[in-house]
GUFI-653335 format. One record per residue: x, y, z of N, C-alpha, C in turn; residue in three letters. Coordinates in steps of 0.001 Angstrom, whole numbers. Each point is the difference from the previous one (the first is absolute). Layout:
REC, nc1, nc2, nc3, cac1, cac2, cac3, cc1, cc2, cc3, r
REC, X, Y, Z, X, Y, Z, X, Y, Z, Ala
...
This chain:
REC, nc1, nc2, nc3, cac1, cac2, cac3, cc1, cc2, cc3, r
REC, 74561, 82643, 196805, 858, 1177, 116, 1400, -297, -524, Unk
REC, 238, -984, 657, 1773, -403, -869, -20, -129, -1564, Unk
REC, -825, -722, -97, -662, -119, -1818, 501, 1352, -359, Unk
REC, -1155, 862, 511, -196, 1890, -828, 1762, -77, 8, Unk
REC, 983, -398, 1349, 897, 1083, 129, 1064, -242, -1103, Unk
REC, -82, -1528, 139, 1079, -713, -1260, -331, 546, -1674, Unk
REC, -1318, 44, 142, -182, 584, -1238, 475, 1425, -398, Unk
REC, -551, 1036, 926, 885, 1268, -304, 1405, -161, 192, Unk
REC, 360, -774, 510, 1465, 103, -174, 532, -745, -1255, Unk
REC, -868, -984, -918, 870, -340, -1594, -863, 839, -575, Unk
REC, -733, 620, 47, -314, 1598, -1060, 728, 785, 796, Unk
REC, 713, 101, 881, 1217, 1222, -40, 1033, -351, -508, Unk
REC, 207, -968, 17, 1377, -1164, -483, -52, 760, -1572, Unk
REC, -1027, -595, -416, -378, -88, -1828, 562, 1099, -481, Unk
REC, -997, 997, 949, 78, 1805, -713, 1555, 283, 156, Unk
REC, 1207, -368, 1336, 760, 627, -56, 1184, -1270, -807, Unk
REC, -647, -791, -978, 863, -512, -853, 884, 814, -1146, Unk
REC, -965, 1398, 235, 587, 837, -1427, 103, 1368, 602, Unk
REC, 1032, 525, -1001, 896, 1174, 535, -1289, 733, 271, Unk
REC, -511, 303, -1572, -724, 1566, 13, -934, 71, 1078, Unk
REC, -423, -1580, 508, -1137, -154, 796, 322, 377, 1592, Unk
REC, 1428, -493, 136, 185, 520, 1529, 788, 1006, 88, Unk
REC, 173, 681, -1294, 135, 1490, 288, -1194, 955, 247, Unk
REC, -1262, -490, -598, -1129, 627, 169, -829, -27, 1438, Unk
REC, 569, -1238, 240, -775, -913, 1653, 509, 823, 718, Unk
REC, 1676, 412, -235, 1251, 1165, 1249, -1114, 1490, 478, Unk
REC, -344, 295, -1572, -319, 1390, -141, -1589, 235, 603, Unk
REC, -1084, -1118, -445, -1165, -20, 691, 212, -67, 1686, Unk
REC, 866, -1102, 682, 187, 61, 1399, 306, 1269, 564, Unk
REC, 1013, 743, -633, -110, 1396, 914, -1165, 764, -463, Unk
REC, -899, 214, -1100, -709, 655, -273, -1142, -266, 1207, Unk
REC, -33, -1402, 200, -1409, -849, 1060, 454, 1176, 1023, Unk
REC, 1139, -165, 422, 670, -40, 1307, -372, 2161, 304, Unk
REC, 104, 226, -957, -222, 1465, 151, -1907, 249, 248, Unk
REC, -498, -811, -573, -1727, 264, -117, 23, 89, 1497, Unk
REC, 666, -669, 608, 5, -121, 1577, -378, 1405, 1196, Unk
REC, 830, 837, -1116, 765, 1612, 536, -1166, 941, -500, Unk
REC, -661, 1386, 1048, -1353, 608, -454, 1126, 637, -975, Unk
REC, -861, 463, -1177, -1976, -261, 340, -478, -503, -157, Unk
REC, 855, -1423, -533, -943, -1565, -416, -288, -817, 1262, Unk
REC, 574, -382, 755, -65, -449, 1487, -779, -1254, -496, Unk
REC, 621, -644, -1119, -255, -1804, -375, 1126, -530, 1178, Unk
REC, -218, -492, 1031, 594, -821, 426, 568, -1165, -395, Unk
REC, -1341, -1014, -366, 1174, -1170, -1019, 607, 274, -796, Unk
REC, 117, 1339, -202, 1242, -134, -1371, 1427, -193, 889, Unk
REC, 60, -320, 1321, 1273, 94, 498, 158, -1769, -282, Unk
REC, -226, -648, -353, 52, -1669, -513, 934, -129, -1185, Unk
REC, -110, 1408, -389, 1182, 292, -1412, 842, -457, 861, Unk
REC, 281, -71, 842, 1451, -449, 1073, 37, -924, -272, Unk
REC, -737, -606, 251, 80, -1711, -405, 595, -454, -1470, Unk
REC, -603, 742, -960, 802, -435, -1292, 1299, 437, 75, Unk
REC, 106, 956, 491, 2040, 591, -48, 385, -869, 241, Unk
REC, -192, -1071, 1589, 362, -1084, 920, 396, -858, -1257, Unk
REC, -729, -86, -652, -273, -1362, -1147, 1311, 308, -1377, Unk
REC, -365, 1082, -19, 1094, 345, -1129, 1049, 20, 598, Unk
REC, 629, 466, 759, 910, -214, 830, 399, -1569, 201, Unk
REC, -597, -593, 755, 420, -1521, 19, 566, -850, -1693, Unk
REC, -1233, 397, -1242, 343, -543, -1602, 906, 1173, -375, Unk
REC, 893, 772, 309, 1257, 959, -452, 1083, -978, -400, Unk
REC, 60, -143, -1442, 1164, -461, -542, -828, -1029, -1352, Unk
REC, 524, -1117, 87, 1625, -481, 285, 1192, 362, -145, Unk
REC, 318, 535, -1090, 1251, 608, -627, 686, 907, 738, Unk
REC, -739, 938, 393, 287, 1810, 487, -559, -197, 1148, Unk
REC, -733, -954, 1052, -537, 471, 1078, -167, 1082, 536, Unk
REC, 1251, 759, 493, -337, 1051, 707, 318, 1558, -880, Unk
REC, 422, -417, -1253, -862, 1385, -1203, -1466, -165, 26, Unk
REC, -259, -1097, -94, -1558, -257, -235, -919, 397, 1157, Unk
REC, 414, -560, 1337, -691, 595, 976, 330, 1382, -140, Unk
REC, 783, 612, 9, 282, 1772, -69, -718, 745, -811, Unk
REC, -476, -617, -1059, -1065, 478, -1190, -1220, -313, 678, Unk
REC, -202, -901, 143, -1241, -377, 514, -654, 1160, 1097, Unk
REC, 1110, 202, 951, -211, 802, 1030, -104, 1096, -576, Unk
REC, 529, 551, -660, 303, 1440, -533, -1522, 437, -954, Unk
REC, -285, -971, -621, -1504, -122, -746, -1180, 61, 880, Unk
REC, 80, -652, 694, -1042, 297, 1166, 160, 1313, 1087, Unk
REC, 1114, 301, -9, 512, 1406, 965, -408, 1125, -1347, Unk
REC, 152, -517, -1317, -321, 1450, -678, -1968, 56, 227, Unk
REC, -504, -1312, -278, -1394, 584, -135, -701, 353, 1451, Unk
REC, 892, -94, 1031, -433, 31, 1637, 308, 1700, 134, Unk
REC, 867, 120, -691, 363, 2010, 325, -979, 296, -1104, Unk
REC, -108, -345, -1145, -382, 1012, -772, -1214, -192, -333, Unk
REC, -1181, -990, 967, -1440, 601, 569, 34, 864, 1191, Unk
REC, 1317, -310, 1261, -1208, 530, 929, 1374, 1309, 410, Unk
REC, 1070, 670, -1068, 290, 881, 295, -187, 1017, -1253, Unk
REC, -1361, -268, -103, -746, 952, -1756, 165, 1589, 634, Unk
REC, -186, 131, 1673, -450, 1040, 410, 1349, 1527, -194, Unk
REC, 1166, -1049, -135, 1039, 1200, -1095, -128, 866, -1051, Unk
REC, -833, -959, -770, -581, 942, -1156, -475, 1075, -31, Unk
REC, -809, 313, 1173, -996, 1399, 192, 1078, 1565, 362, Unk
REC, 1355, -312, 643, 765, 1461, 10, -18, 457, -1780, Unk
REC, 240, -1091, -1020, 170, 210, -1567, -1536, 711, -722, Unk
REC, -1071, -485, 1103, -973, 506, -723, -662, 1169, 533, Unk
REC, 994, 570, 1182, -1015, 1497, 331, 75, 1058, -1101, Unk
REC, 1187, -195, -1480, -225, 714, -1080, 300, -988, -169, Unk
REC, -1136, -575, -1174, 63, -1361, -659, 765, 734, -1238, Unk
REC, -459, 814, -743, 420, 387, -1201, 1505, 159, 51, Unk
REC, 1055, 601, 538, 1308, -159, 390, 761, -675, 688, Unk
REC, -695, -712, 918, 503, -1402, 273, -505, -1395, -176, Unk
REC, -1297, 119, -303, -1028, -1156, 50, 1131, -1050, -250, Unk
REC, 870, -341, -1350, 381, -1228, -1198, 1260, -199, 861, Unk
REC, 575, 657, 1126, 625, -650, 989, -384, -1059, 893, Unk
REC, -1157, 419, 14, -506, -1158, 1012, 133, -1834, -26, Unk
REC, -157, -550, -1417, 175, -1174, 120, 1592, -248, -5, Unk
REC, 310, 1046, 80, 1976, -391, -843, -147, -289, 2051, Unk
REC, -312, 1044, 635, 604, -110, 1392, -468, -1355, 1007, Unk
REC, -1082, -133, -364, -609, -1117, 184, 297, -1172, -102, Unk
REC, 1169, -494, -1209, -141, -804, -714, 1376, -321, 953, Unk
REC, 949, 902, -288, 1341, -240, 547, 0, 338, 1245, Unk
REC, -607, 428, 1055, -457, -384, 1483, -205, -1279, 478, Unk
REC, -1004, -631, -1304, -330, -1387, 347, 1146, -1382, -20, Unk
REC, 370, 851, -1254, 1506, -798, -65, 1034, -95, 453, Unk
REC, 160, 1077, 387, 653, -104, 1063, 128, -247, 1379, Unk
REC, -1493, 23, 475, -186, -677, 1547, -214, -1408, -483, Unk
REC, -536, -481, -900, 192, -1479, -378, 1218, -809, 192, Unk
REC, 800, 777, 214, 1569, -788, 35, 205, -283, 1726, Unk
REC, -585, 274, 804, -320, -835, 1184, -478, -1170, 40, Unk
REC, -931, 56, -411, -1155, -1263, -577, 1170, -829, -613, Unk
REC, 468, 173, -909, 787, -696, -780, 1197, -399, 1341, Unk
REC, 519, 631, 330, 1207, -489, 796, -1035, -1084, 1022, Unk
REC, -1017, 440, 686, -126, -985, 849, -535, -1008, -488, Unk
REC, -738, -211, -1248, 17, -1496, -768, 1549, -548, -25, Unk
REC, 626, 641, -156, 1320, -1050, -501, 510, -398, 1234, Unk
REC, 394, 852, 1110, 55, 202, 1098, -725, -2167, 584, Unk
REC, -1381, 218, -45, -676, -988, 46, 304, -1174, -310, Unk
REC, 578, -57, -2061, 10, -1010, -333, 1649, -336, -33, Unk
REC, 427, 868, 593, 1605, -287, 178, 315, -1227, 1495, Unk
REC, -1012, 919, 1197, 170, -973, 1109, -528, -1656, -129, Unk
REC, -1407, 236, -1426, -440, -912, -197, -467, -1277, 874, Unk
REC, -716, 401, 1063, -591, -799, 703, -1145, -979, -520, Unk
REC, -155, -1025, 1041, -492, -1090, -696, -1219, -198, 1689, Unk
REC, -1355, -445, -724, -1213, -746, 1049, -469, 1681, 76, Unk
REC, -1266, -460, 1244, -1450, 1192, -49, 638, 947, 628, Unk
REC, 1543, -160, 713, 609, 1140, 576, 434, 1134, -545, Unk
REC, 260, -56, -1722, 438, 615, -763, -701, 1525, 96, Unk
REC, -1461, -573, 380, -536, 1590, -396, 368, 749, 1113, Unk
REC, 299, 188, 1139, 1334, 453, 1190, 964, 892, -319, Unk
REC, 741, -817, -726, 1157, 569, -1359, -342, 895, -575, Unk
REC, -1432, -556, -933, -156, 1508, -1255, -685, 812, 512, Unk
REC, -623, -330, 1126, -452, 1107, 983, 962, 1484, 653, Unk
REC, 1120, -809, -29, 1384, 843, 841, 660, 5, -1249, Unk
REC, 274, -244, -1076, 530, 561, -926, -674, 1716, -456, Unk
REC, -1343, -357, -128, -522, 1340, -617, -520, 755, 1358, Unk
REC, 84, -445, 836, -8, 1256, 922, 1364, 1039, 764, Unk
REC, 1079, -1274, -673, 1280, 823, 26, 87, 1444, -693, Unk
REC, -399, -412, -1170, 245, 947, -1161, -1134, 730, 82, Unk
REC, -1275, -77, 132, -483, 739, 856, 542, 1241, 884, Unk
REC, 671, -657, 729, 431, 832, 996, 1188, 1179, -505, Unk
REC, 1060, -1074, -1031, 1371, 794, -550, -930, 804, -924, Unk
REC, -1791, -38, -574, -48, 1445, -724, -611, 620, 369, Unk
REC, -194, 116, 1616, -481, 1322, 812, 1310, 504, 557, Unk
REC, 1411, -501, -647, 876, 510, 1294, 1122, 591, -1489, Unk
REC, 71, -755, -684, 852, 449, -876, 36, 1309, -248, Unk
REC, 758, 624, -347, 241, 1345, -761, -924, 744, 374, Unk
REC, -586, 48, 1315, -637, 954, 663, -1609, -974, -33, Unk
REC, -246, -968, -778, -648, -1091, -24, -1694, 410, -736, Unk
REC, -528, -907, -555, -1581, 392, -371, -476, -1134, 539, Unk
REC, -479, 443, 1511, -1045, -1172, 402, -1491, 206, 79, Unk
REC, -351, 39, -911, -1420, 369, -290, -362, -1354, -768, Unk
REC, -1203, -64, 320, -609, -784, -464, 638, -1907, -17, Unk
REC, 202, -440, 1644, 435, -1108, 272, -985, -1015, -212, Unk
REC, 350, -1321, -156, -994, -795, 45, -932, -1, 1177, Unk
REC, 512, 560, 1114, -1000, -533, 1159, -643, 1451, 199, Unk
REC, 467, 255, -278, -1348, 1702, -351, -920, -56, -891, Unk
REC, -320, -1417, -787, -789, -645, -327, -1677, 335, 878, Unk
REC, 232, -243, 1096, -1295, -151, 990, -374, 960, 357, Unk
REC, -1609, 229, 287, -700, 1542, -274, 738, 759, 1372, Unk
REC, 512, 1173, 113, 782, 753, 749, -735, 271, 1362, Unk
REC, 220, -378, 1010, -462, -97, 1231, -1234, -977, 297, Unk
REC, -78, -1477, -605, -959, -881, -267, 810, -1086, 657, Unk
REC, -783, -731, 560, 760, -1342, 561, 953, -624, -269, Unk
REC, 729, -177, -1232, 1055, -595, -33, 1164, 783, 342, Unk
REC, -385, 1178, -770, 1311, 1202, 235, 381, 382, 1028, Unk
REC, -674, -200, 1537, 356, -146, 922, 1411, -814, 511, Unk
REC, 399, -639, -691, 384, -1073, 162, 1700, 1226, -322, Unk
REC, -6, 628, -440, 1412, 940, -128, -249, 722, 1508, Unk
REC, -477, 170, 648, -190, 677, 764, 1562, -967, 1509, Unk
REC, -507, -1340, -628, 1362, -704, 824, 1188, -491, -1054, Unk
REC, -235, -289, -1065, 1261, -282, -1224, 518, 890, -1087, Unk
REC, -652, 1425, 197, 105, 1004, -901, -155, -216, -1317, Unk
REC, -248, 523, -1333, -427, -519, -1234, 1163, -827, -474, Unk
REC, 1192, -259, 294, 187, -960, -718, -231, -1198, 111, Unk
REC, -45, 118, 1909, -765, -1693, 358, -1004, -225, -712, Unk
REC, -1055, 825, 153, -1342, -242, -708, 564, -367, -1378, Unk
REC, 485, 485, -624, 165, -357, -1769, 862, -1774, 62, Unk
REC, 957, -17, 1221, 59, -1356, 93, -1453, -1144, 167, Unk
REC, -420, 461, 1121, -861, -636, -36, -1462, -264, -890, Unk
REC, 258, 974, -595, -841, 74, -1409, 452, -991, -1043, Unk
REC, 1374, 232, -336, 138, -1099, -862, 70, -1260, 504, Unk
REC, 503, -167, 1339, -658, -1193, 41, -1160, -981, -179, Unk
REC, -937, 1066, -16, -1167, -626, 209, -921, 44, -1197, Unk
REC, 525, 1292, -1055, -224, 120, -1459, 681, -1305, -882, Unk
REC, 743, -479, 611, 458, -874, -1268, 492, -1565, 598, Unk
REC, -591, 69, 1050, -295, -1251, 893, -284, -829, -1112, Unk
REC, -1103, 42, -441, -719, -921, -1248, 781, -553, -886, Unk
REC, 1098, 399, -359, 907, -678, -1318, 252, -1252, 573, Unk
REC, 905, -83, 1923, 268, -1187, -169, -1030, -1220, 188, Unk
REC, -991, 243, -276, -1758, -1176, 563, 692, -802, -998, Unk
REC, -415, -72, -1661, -70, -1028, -502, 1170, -956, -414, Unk
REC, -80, -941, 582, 1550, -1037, -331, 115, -120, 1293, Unk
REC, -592, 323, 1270, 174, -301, 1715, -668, -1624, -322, Unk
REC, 457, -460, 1192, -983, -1428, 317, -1129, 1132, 1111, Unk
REC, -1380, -947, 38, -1016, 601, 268, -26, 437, 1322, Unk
REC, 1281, -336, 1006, 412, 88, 1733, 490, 1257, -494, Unk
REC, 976, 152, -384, 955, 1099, -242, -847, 1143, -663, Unk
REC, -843, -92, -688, -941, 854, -730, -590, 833, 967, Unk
REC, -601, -812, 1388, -932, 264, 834, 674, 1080, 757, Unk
REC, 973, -328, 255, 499, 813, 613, 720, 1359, 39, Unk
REC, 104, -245, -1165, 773, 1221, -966, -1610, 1057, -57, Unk
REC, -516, -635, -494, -1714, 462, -225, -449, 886, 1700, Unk
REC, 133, -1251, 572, -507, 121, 1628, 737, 1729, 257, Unk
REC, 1598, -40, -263, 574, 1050, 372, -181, 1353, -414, Unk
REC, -202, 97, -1082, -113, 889, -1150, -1639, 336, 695, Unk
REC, -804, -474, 259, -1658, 491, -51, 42, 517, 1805, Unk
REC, 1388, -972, 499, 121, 778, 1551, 356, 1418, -166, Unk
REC, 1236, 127, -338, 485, 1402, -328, -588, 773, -507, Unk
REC, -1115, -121, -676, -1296, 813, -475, -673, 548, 859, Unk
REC, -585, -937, 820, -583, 123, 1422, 487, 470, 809, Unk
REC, 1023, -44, 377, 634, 711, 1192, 271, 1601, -785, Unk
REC, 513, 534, -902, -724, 939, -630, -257, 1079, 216, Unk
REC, -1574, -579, -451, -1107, 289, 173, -144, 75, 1674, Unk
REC, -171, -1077, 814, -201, -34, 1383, 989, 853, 815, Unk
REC, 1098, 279, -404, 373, 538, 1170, 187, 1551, -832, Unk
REC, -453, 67, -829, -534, 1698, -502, -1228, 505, 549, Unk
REC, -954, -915, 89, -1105, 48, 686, 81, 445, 1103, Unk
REC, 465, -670, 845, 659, 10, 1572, 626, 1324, 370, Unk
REC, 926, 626, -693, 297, 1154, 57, -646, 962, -41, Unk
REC, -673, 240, -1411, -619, 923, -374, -1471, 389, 1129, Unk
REC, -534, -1417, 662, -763, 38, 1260, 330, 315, 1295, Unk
REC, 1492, -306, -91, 512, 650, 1992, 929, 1088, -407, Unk
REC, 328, 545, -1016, 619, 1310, 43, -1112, 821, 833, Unk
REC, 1236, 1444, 437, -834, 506, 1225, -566, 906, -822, Unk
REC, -1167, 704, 973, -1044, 1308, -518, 946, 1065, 401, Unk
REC, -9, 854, -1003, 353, 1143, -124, 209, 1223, 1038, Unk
REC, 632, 76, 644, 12, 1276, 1443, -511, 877, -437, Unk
REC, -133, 910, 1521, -858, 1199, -254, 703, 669, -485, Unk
REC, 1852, 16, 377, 728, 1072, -27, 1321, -564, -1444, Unk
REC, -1078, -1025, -1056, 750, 81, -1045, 45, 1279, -679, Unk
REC, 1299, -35, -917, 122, 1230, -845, -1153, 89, -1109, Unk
REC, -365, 1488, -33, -588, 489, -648, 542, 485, -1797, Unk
REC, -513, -506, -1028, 626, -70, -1148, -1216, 547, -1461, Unk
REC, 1281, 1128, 34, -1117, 610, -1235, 853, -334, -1359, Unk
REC, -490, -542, -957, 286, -666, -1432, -595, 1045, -1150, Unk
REC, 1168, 723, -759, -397, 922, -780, -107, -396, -1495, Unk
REC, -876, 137, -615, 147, -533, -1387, -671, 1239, -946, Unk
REC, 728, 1033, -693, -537, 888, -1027, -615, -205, -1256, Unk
REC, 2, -1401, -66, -67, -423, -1233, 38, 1078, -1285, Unk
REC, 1271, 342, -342, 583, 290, -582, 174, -430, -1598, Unk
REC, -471, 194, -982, 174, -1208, -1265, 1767, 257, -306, Unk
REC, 611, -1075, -481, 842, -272, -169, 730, 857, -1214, Unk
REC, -1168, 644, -1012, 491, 885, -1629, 333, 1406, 1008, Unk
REC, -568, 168, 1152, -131, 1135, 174, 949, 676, 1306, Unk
REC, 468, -1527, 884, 901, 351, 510, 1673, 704, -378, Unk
REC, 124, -759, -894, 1225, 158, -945, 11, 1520, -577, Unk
REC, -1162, 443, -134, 448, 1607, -584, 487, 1189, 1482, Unk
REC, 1158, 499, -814, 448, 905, 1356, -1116, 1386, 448, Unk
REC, -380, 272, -967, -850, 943, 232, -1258, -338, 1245, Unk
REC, 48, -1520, 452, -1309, -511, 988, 667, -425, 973, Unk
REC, 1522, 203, 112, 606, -291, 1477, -778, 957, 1295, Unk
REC, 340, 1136, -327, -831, 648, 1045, -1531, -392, 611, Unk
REC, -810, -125, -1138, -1224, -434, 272, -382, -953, 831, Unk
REC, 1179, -1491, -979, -243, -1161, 996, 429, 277, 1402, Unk
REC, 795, 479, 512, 930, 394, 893, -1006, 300, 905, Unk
REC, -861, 1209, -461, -893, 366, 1194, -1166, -410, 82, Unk
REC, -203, -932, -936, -1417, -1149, 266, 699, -1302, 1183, Unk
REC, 712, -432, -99, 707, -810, 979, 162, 1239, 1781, Unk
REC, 336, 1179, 16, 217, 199, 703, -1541, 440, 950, Unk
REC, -759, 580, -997, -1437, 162, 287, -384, -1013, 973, Unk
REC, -30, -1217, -1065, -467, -1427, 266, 528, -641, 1412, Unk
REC, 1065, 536, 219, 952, -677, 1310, -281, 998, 843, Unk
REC, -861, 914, 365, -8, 1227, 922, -1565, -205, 424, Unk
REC, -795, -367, -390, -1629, -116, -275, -384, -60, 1798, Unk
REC, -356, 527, 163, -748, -257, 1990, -662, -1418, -286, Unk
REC, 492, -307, 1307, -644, -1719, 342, -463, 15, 1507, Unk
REC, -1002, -913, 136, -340, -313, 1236, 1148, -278, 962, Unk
REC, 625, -610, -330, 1364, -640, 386, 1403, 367, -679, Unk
REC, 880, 1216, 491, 1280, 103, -680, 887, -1365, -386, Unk
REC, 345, -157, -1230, 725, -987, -377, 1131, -157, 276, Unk
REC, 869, -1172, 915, 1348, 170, 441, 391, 27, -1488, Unk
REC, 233, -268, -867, 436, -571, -1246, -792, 487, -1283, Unk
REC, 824, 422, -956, -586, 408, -1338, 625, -490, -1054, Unk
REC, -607, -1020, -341, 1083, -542, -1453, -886, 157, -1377, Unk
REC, 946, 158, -598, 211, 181, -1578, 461, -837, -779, Unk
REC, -1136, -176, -1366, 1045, -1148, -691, 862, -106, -886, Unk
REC, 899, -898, 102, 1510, -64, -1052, -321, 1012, -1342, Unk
REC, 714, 686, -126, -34, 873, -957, -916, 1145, -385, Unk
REC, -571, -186, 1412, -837, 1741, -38, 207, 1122, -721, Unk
REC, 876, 120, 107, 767, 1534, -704, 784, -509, -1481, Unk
REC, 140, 871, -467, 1386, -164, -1088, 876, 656, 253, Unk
REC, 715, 130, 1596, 877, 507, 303, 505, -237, 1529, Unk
REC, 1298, 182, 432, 285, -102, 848, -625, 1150, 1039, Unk
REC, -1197, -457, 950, -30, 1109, 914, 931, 655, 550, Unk
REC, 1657, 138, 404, 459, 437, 864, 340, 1325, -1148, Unk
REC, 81, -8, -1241, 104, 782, -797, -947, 745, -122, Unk
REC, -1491, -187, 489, -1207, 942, -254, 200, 760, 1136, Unk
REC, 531, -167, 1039, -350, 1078, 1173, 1510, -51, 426, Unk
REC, -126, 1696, 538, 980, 541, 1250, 405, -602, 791, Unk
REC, 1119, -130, 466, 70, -499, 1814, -465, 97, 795, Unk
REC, -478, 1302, 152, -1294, 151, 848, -1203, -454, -219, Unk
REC, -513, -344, -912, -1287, -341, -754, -281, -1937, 711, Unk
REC, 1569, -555, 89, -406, -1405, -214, -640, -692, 1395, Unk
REC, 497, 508, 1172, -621, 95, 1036, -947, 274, 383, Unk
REC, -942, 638, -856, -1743, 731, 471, -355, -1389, -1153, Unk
REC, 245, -455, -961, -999, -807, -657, 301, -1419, 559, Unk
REC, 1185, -305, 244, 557, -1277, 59, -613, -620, 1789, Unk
């Protein structure tokens, strides 16, 4: 095993001897790192962590922390611009008049949330820590920034690393006591654990190893645990009716079908049930309009 590990580590050495090569290595790691996110739900692609770790540590000589900032920023562009493709689709409900927007918005979304990524590589290779503790560091580097781009400028926290894990599945439990950014901490920890194995003496390996496959386990185990003693459901939980018109998207947009949709939703939310629904929800963007504008003052009280 030490053999395998020393070895991938002078074929990572080799490859990131040359520019074009560990500019390409930057851009594949976030790409891994997104396969992670549905509808691919590749889990090992979160090991792309591990190469950032790596590029990060070989950032420089000259420019160190330009170099880590690129690095980061290369891997933050191909990490947005797989697993936030789902922008594209407002450009294509008239493809023909907006379609050829779509990659422009895409492109500079990505690039621009990439500049987190980028700050917390440099961020990283600025504190520049040294031994298996490091990954700690780049763990809390990118879950900083993380955090500053769900909060910034009203913030886009979509699509975090630790939202990685299938959504109400054993690990994801685990926000339930550290909220997603813990989880995305503890994600990268444990995603890019692996960089520091090769170059350990074989004690230090073990343990680093030992830790990393614990934190896996516990996880998993105490998602388990939860998801088994959460309580059963009361008699006198709320009752919840979920409206969906399915509506196509070419057809919402014409004004002439406001009315229509309007009273297929209201139909739909009125329907006799065995059980009156405390609750009637609707989803984000039901209408193409502000309800308080479709009805009277009097009106909003009998539907609402």
């Amino acid at each position: 095993m030490s053999a395998v590990l020393n070895r991938l580590g002078g074929v990572l050495l080799a490859l990131e001897a040359r520019t074009w090569t560990r500019a390409l290595l930057a851009l594949c790691a976030g790409l891994a790192v997104a396969l992670a996110h549905p509808p691919f739900g590749v889990l090992p692609g979160l090991l792309g962590l591990a190469l950032l770790l790596r590029l990060g540590d070989g950032a420089g000589p000259r420019r160190p922390l330009a170099s880590a900032f690129f690095r980061g920023w290369l891997a933050g562009l191909g990490y947005f611009a797989l697993s936030v493709w789902w922008v594209t689709e407002a450009f294509l409900v008239d493809a023909a008049a907006h379609g050829w927007m779509a990659p422009f918005a895409l492109i500079f979304l990505a690039g621009g949330l990439a500049l987190f990524w980028g700050a917390g590589l440099l961020l990283y290779r600025l504190i520049a820590p040294q031994g298996p503790g490091r990954v700690l560091v780049f763990a809390g580097a990118l879950a900083l920034v993380e955090w500053l781009r769900g909060n910034i400028l009203t913030g886009f926290p979509w699509n975090l690393v630790g939202e990685a894990w299938r959504a109400g599945g054993a690990p994801s439990q685990a926000a339930a006591l550290v909220g997603a950014y813990g989880l995305t901490w503890l994600t990268l920890v444990l995603a890019a654990s692996p960089a520091v194995l090769p170059g350990l003496e074989p004690q230090r390996r073990r343990i680093v190893g030992a830790s990393a496959l614990g934190l896996l386990v516990l996880l998993y185990a105490g998602g388990f645990w939860r998801l088994a003693t959460a309580p059963a459901a009361r008699d006198s939980a709320a009752v919840v009716r979920i409206v969906q018109a399915d509506v196509d998207q070419k057809d919402k947009w014409r004004p002439e079908n406001l009315d229509l949709i309007f009273d297929d939703y209201l139909r739909l939310s009125t329907q006799p049930a065995a059980v009156t629904p405390d609750m009637v929800i609707w989803p984000e963007g039901a209408l193409p309009a502000v309800i308080d504008d479709l009805l009277a003052p009097g009106d909003r009280k009998s539907v609402v």
